[in-house]
C-alpha positions in Angstrom: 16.2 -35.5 3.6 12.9 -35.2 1.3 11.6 -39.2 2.6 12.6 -37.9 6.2 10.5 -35.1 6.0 7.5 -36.0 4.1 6.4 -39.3 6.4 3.6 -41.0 4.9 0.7 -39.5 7.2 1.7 -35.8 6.2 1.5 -37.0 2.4 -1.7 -38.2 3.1 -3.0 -35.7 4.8 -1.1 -33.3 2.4 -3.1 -35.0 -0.8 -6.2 -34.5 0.4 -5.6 -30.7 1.0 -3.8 -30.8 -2.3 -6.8 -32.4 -4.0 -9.9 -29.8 -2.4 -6.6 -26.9 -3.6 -6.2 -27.8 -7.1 -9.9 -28.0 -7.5 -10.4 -24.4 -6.2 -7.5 -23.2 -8.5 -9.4 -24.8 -11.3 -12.7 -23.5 -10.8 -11.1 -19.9 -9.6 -9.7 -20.1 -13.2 -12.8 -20.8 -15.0 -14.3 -18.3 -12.7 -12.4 -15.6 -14.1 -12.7 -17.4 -17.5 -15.9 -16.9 -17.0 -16.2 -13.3 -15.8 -14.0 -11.8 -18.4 -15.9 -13.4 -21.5 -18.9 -12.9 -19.8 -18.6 -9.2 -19.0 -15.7 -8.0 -20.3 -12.5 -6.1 -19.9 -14.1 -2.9 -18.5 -16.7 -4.2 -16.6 -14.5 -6.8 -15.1 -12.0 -4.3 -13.9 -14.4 -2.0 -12.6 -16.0 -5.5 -10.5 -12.3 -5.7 -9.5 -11.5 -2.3 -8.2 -15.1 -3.1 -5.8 -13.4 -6.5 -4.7 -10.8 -5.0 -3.8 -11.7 -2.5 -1.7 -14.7 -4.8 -0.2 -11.5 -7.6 0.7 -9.7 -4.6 2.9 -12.9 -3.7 4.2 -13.8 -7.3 5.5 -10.6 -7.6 7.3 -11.0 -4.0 8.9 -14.3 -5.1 10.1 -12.7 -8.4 11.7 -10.1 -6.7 13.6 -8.2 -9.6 13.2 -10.3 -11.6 15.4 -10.5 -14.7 12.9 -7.0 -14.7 13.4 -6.9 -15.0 17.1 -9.8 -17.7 17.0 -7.6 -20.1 14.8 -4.6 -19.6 17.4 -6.2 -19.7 20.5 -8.7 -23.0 19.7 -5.3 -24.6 17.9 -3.2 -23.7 20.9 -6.3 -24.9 23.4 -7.3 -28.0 21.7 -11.4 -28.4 20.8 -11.7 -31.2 23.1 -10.7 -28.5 26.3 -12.1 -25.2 24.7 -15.7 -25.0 26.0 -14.2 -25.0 29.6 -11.0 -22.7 28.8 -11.9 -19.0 30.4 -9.0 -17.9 27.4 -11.4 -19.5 24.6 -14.9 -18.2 26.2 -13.0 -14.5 26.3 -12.1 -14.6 23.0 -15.3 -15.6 21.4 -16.8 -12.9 23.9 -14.6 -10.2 22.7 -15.5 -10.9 19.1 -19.0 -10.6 20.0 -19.0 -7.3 21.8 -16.6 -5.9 19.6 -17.3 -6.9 16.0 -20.9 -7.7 15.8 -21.8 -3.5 16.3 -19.1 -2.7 14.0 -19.7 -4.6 11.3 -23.4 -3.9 11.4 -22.9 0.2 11.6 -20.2 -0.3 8.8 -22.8 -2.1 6.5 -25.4 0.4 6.7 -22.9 3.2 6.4 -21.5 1.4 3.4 -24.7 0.7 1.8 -26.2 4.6 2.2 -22.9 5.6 0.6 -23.0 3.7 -2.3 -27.1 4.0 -3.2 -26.0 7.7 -3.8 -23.1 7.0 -5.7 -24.8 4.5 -7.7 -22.6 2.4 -8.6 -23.7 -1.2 -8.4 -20.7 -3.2 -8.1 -20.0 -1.4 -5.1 -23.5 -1.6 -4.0 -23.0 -5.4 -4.1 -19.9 -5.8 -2.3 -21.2 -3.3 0.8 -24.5 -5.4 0.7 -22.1 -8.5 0.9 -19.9 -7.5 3.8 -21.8 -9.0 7.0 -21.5 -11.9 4.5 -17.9 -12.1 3.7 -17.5 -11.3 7.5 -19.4 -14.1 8.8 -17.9 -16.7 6.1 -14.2 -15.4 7.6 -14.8 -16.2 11.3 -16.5 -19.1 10.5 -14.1 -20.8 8.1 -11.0 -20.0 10.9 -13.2 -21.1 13.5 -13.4 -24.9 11.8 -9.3 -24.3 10.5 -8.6 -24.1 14.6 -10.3 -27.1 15.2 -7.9 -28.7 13.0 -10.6 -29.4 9.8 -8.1 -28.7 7.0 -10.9 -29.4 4.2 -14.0 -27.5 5.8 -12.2 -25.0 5.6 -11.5 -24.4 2.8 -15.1 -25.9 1.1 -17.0 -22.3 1.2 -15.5 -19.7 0.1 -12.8 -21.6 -2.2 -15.7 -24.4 -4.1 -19.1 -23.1 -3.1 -18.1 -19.3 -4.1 -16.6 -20.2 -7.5 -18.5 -22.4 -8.9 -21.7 -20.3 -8.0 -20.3 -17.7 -9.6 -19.6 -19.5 -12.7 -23.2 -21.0 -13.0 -24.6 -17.6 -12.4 -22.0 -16.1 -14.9 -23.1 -19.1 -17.8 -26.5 -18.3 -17.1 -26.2 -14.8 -18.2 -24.7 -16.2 -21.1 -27.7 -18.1 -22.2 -30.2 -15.9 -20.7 -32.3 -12.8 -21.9 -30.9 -10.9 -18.8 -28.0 -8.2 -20.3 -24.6 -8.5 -19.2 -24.0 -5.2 -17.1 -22.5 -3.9 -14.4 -25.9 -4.6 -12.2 -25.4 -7.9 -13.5 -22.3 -8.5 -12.2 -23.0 -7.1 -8.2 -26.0 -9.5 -8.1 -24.2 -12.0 -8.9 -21.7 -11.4 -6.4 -23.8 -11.0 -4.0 -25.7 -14.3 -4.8 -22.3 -16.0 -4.7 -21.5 -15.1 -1.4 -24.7 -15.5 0.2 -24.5 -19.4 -1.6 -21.0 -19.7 0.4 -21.8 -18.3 3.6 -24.4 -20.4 4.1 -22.2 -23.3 3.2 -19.9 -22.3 5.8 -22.2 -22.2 8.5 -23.4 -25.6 7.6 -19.6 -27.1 7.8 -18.6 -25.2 10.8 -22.2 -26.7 12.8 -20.6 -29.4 13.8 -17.5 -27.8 15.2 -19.5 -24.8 16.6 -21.5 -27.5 18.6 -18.2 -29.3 19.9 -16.8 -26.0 21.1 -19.1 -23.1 21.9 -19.0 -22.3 25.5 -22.2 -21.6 27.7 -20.8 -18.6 29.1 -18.9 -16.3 27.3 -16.5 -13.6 28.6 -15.2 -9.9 28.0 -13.3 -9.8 31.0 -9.7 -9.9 29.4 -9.4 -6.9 26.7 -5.8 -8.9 25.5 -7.3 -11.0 22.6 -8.6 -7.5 21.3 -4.9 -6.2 21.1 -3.6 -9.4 19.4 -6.5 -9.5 16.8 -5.8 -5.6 16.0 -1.7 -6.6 15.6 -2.7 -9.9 13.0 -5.2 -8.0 11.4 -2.5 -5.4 10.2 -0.3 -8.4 9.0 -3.6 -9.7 7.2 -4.2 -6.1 6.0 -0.8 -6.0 4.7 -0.9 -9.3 3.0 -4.3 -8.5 1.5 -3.3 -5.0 0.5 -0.3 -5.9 -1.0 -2.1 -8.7 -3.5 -5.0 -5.4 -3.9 -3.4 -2.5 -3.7 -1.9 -3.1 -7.6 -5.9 -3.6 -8.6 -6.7 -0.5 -6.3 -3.7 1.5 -7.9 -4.0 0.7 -11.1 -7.9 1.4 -11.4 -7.3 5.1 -10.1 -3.9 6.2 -12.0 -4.9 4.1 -15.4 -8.0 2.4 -17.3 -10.0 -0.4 -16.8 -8.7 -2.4 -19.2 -5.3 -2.1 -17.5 -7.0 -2.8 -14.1 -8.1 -6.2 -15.7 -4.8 -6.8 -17.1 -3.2 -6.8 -13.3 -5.8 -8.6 -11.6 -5.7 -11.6 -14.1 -2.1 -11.5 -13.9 -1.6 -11.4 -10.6 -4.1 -14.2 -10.5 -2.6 -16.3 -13.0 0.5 -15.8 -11.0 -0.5 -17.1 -7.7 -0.9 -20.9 -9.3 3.2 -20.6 -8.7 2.5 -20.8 -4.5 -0.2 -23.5 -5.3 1.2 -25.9 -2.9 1.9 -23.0 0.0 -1.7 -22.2 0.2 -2.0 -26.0 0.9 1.0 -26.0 3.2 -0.5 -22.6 5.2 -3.4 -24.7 5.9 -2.3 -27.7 6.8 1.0 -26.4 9.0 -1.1 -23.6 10.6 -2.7 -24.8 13.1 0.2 -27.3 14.1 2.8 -25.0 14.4 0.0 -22.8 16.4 0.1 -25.8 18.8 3.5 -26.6 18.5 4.8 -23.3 19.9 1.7 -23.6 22.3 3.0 -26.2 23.8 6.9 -25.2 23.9 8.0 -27.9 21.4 10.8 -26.4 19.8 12.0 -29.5 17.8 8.4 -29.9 16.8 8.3 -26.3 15.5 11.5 -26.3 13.1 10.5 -30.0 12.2 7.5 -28.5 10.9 9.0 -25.2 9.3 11.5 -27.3 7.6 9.2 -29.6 6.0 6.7 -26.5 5.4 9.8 -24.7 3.5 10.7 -27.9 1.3 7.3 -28.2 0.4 6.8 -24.9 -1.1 10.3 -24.7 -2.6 10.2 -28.3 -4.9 7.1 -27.7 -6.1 7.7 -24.4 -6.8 10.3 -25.1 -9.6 8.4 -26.6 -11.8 5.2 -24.6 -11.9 7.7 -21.6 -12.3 9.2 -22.7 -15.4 5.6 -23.8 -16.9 4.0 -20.7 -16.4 7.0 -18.5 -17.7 6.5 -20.8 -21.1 3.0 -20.7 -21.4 2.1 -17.4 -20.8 0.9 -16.0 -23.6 -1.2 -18.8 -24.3 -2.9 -18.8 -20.2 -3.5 -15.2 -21.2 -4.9 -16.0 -24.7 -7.5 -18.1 -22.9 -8.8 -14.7 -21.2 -9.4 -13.0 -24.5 -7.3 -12.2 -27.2 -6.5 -8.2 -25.6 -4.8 -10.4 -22.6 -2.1 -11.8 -24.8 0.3 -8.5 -24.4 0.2 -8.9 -20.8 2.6 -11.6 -20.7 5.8 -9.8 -19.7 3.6 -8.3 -16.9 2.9 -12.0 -15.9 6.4 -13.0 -15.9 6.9 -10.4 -13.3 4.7 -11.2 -11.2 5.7 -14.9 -11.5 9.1 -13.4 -10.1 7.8 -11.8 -7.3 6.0 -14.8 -6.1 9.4 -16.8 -6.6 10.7 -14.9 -4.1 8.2 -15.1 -1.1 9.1 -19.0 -1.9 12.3 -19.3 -1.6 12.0 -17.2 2.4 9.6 -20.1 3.1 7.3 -19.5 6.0 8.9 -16.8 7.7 5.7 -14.1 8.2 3.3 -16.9 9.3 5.9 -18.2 12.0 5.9 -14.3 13.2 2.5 -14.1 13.7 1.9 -17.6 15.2 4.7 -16.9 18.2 3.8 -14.1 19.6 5.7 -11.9 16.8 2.4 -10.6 15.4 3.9 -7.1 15.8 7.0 -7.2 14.0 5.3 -8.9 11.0 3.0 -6.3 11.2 5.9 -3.5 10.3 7.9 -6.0 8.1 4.6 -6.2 6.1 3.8 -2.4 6.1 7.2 -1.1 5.2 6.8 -4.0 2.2 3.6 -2.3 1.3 5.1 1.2 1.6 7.4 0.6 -0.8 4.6 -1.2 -3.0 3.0 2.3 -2.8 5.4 4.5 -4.0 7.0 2.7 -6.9 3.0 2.0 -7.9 2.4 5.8 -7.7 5.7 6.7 -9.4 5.7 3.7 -12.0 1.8 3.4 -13.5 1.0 6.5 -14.4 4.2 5.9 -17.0 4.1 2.3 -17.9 0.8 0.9 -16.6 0.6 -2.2 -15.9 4.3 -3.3 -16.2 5.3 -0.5 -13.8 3.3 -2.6 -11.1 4.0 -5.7 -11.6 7.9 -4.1 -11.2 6.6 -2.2 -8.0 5.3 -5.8 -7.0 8.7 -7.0 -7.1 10.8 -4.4 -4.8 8.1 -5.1 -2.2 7.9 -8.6 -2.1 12.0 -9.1 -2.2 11.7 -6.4 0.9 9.4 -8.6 3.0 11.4 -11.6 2.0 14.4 -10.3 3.1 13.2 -8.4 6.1 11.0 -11.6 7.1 14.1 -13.9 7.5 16.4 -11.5 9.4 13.2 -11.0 11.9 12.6 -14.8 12.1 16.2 -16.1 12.7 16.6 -12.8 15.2 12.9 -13.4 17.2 12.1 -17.1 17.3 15.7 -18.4 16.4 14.8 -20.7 13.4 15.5 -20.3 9.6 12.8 -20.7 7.5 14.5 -20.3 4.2 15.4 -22.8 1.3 19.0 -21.6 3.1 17.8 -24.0 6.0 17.6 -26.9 3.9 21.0 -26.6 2.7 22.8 -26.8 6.3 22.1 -29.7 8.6 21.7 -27.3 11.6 18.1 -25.8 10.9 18.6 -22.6 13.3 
């Protein structure tokens, strides 16, 4: 079954996504290496909490449009989008409609947060058209089928420019503080927009329209429905951080970001499979190939699962000593690790099932799948931290991720008729 599935041109292409991946989880790693000797517990989780909220932001500000410009120029093909009315509407409705927003939301943002003076959120409002622009930009070059620019900005440029600022503040006169830290930020992302722009030129040119349209209003609707599966994901891997930096300490706050950080090395090779299966299973279901589209999950789903395994068992082992490498008040955060390492074990083993939602024309259902996930996320976080910090949402974590697992597979084998479970690979019918 394995040498059936992985043919030698998905390996290939699979490497090469694997190799730009493993380099990103690296320098994300020393990244955060970086921050939390460089800054500290407290500072670090109070640069956290802003992240946070400046990620859900972002995506509000989007209104899922990224989203619908991966699926619609996968579905359309880059050779036929400049003369596709579909394509020249959608990039149209993301002009009219996110453009204004985005630049009232800024200026809004950034009046609010000169009052409050805090400079970690300063940064991150400052930062927004930024992150916005890097977004669109970096699912405009995934439709298109360019796996690796894609991923270049915001998971090489970003990191490594934070790290170099970080080890200059080490070795500089210029004191470590929370100023510090937003300019920085800020620097980092203006370093990896600019990147993006300068991978995505060549795609832009290949596919921007002359015209563009706002005549069809639909591509507004399905950016809105993705966009609340995006939020959900994205609030589910923040909403601990947000939590935990309002109920407890910063300290604590620190504690669940790196461990939830530290954690996601477990779906290493799913971030790579996302990427690369994306846009073909967008194009797949675009053009009614049903064998195609379980050929794909199935090998998707087998991906994710073997190398899964592995990276499960070395991270449960190692913990304390990953955690040691953060600074020595990390090392009692290894239990909370190992929870979160079984939370991610879980979204595993139900292989692909919210990303095949969202891709045919499911969007919706994902959407409450996701939300009744994070609604459960919620209440065991409120109920839970307050009385054993950062354990009680890591534990929180769990419920809600075994929820969307669950509730993702039942949706999937009801909706599009395909198991995307490890269950699939055990039965030589895939459906």
């Amino acid at each position: 079954m394995t040498t059936h599935l992985l043919r030698r041109p998905l390996i290939t292409g699979l490497s090469a996504t694997l190799a730009v991946r493993l380099c990103a989880i690296g320098l994300t790693f020393i990244q955060t290496l970086a921050l939390t000797r460089v800054f500290g517990a407290e500072i670090y989780g109070t640069l956290s909490l802003a992240i946070s909220v400046g990620a859900l932001v972002t995506l509000a500000l989007s209104l899922g449009m990224d989203q619908v410009i991966m699926r619609d120029l996968a579905r359309i093909g880059p050779a036929h989008a400049r003369t596709s009315p579909i394509w020249q509407n959608t990039l149209g409705q993301t002009a009219r409609a996110v453009i204004p927003l985005a630049t009232v939301a800024t200026l809004a943002a950034v009046c609010l947060t000169v009052q409050s003076g805090n400079a970690a959120f300063l940064a991150i409002a400052i930062s927004l058209p930024l992150l916005l622009a890097r977004k669109l930009l970096e699912n405009w070059v995934l439709g298109a089928g360019a796996v690796l620019r894609s991923m270049l900005a915001s998971q090489i440029v970003f990191p490594v420019a934070i790290t170099l600022g970080a080890a200059t503040l080490l070795l500089g006169p210029v004191p470590a503080d929370l100023r510090a830290a937003g300019i920085l930020y800020t620097t980092a992302a203006l370093a990896s927009v600019t990147a993006a722009l300068i991978l995505a030129a060549g795609t832009i040119r290949q596919t921007l329209p002359q015209t563009l349209k706002t005549t069809d209003l639909a591509p507004l609707a399905t950016g809105r429905a993705l966009a609340l599966v995006t939020f959900g994901f994205l609030a589910s891997q923040h909403i601990d951080v947000l939590l935990t930096g309002l109920l407890s300490d910063p300290t604590d706050t620190a504690l669940v970001r790196v461990c939830a950080r530290v954690a996601e090395m477990l779906g290493l090779l799913r971030m790579v499979a996302v990427l690369h299966f994306k846009p073909k299973l967008a194009a797949a279901y675009g053009q009614q190939n049903r064998a195609q589209l379980i050929a794909q999950t199935r090998t998707h789903t087998l991906i994710i699962v073997t190398s899964g395994h592995p990276l499960f068992a070395a991270l449960w082992l190692l913990a304390p000593h990953l955690l040691s490498l953060f600074g020595p008040e990390f090392i009692a955060a290894a239990p909370v690790l190992r929870l979160y390492l079984i939370a991610v074990a879980l979204t595993l083993l139900a292989g692909p099932c919210t990303l095949l939602l969202t891709l045919c024309d499911a969007e919706k259902t994902a959407a409450r799948i996701l939300w009744i996930a994070l609604a459960i996320n919620l209440i065991l976080d409120l109920i839970l931290i307050p009385r054993f910090g950062a354990i009680g949402c890591a534990s929180a974590n769990i419920a809600a991720l075994a929820t969307l697992s669950v509730l993702g597979i039942l949706a999937t084998r009801r909706l599009i008729g395909i198991d995307p479970s490890v269950l699939a690979l055990l039965r030589k019918d895939p459906t």
